[in-house]
KEVEXRO-391418 format. One record per residue (C-alpha): residue in three letters; x, y, z negated. Coordinates in steps of 0.25 Angstrom, whole numbers, plus 5000, padded with zeros to 4 digits. Last residue first. Example, Ala and Ser with C-alpha at 12.3 -4.5 7.8 and 13.67 -1.06 7.14 Angstrom:
REM residues 2
@code:SER x:5055 y:4996 z:4971
@code:ALA x:5049 y:4982 z:4969
END
This chain:
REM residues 178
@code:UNK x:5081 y:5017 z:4994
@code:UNK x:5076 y:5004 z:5000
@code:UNK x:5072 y:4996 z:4987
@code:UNK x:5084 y:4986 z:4981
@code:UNK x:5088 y:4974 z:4985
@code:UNK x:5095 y:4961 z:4976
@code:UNK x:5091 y:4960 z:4963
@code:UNK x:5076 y:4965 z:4963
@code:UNK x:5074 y:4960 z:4976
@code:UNK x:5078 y:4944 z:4970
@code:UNK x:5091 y:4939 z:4973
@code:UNK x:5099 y:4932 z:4985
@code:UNK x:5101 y:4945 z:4993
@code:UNK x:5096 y:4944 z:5006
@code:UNK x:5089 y:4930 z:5004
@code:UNK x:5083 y:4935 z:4991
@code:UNK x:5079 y:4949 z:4996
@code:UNK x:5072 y:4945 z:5008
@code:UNK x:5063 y:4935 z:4998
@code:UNK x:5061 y:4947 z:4990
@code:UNK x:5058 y:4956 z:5002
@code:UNK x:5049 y:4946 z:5007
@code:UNK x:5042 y:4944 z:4993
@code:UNK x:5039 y:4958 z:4991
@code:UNK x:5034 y:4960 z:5006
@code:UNK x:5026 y:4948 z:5005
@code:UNK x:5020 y:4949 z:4994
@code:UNK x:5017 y:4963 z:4994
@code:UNK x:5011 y:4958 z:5008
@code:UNK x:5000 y:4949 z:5002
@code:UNK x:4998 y:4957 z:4988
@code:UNK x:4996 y:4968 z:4996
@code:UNK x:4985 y:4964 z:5005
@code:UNK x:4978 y:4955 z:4994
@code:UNK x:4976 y:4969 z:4985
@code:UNK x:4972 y:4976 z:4997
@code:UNK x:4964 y:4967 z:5002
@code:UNK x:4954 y:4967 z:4987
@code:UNK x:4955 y:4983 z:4989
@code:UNK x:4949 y:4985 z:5001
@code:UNK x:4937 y:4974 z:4997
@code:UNK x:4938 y:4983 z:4984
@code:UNK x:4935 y:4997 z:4993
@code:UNK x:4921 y:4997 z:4992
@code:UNK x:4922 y:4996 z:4977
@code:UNK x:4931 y:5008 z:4975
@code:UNK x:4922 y:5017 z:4983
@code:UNK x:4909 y:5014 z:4974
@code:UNK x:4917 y:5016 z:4963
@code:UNK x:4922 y:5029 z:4965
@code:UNK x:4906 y:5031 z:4970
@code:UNK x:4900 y:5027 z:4959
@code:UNK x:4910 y:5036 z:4951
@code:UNK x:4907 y:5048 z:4958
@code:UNK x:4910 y:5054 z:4971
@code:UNK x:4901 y:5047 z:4981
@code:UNK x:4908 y:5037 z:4991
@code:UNK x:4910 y:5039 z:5005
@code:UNK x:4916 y:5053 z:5005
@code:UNK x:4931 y:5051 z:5009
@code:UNK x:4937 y:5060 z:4999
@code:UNK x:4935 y:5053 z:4984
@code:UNK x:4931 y:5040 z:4986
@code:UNK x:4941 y:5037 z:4997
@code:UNK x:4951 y:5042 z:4990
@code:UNK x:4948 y:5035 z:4976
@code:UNK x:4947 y:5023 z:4986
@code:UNK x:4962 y:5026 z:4990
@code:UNK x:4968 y:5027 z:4976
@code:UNK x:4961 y:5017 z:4970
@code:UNK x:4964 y:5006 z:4980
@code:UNK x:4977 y:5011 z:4982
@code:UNK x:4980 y:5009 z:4969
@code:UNK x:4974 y:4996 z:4967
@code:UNK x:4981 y:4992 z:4980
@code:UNK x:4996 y:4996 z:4973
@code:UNK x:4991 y:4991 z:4959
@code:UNK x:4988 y:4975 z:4965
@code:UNK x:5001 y:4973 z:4973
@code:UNK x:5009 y:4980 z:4961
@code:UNK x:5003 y:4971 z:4952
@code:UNK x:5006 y:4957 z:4961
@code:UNK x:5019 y:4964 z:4963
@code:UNK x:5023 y:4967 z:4949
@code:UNK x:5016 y:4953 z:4946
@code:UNK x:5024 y:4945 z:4955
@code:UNK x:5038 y:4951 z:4953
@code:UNK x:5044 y:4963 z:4960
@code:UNK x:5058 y:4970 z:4954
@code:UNK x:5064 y:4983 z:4958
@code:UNK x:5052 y:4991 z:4966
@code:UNK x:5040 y:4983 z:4964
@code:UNK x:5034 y:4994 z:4954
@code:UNK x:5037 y:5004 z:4966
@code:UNK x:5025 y:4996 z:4973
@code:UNK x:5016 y:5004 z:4966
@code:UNK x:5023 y:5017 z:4972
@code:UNK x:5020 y:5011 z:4985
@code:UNK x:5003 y:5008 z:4981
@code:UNK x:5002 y:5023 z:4976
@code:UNK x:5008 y:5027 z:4989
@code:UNK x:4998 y:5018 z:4997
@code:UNK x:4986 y:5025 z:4988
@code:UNK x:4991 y:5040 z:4990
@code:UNK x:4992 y:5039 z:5005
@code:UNK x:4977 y:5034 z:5004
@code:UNK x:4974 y:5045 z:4994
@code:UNK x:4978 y:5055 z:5004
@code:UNK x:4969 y:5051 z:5014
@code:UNK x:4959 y:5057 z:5006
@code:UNK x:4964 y:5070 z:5012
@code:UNK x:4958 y:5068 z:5025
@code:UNK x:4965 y:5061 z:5038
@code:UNK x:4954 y:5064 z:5048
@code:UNK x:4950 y:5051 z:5057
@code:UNK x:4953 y:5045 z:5070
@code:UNK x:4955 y:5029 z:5067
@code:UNK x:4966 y:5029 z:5074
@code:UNK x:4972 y:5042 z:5075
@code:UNK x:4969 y:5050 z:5062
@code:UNK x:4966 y:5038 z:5052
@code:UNK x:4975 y:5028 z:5057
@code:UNK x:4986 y:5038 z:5061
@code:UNK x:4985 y:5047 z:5047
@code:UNK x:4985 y:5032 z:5040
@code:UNK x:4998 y:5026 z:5044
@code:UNK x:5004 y:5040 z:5041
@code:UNK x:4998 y:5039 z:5027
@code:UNK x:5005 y:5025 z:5027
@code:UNK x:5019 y:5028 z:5031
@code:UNK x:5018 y:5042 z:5022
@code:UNK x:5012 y:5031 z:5010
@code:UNK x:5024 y:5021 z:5013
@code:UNK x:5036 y:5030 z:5014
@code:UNK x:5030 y:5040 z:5002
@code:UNK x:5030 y:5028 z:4991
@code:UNK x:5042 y:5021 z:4992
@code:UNK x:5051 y:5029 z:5000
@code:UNK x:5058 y:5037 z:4988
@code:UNK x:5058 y:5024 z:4977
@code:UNK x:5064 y:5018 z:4991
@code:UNK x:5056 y:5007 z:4998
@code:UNK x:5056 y:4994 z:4990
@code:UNK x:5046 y:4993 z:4982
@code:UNK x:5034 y:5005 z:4986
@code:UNK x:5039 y:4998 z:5001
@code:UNK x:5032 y:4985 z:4995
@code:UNK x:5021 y:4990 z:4987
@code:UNK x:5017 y:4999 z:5001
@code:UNK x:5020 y:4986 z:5011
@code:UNK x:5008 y:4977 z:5000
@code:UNK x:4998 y:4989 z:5003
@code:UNK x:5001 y:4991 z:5016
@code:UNK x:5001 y:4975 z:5022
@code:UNK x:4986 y:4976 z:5026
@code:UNK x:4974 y:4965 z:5026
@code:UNK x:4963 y:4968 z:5030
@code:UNK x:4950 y:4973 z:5025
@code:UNK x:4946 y:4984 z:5038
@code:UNK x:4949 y:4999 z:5036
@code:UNK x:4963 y:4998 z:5041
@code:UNK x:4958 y:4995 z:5055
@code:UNK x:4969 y:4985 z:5061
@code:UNK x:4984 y:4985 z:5067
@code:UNK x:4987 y:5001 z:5062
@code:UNK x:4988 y:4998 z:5046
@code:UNK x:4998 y:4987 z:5052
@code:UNK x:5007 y:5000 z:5054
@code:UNK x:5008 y:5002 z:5037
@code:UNK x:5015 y:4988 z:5035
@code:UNK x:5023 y:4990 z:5046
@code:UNK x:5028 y:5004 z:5039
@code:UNK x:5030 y:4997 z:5026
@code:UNK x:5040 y:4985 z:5032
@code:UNK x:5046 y:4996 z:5041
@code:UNK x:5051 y:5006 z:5027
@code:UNK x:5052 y:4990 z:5020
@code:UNK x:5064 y:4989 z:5031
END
């Protein structure tokens, strides 16, 4: 079930223009399957599923060339899954609020790094490092709200799932898919 959960997660990237300010369910559905898929699944299922996502939006919708700086958007969603491995056994308020603010800011580094490095918009110096990180706050500002909003509701659906399944909290009562 959280293998269909993640992969409807990754098709709403088909319903609008990714590049807009909107909301998007990804980052909070990659801490949640980086929980409770399989240590082995946890980090590859959602970033293949993801870089798949992105080869048909970039190739055949929006008909553009996959480069090599694609690479470091693949590498940002599975540095936000393995982040959601600290939620594996036991999720409380702050692990989550943490874990929903480390996933984005990773990703927000990691992809900007990207973009300043390969895509040629900004010069190659500090200026410009900066000058890339600063356009992309308003980016970054949604992210973080996106995430919080559906961890939320994912971790707290599971636990609520778990409780009447199981009369106990997660950590007691279900383990992760293995």
């Amino acid at each position: 079930m959280i293998y269909l959960i993640f992969v409807l997660a990754a098709l709403t990237r088909f319903l609008s223009n990714p590049h807009v300010q909107e909301f998007s369910p990804i980052f909070g559905a990659l801490l949640f399957s980086g929980a409770r898929l399989s240590k082995r699944d946890a980090v590859w299922f959602p970033s293949a599923v993801l870089a798949i996502c992105d080869w048909i939006l970039t190739t055949r919708i929006f008909h553009m060339q996959m480069k090599w700086e694609h690479c470091f958007t693949v590498l940002a969603f599975a540095a936000i899954a393995w982040t959601g491995g600290f939620l594996r056994y036991k999720v409380t308020g702050p692990k989550l609020a943490g874990c929903s603010i480390a996933g984005p800011t990773a990703y927000f580094l990691i992809s900007n790094f990207g973009v300043w490095l390969g895509w040629g918009l900004y010069p190659h110096t500090w200026t410009g490092l900066a000058t890339c990180y600063l356009a992309a706050l308003p980016y970054y500002r949604n992210s973080l709200l996106n995430t919080f909003v559906i961890a939320a509701l994912l971790f707290g659906s599971d636990e609520l799932i778990a409780r009447r399944m199981y009369g106990k909290h997660f950590e007691s009562a279900a383990a992760p898919v293995h």
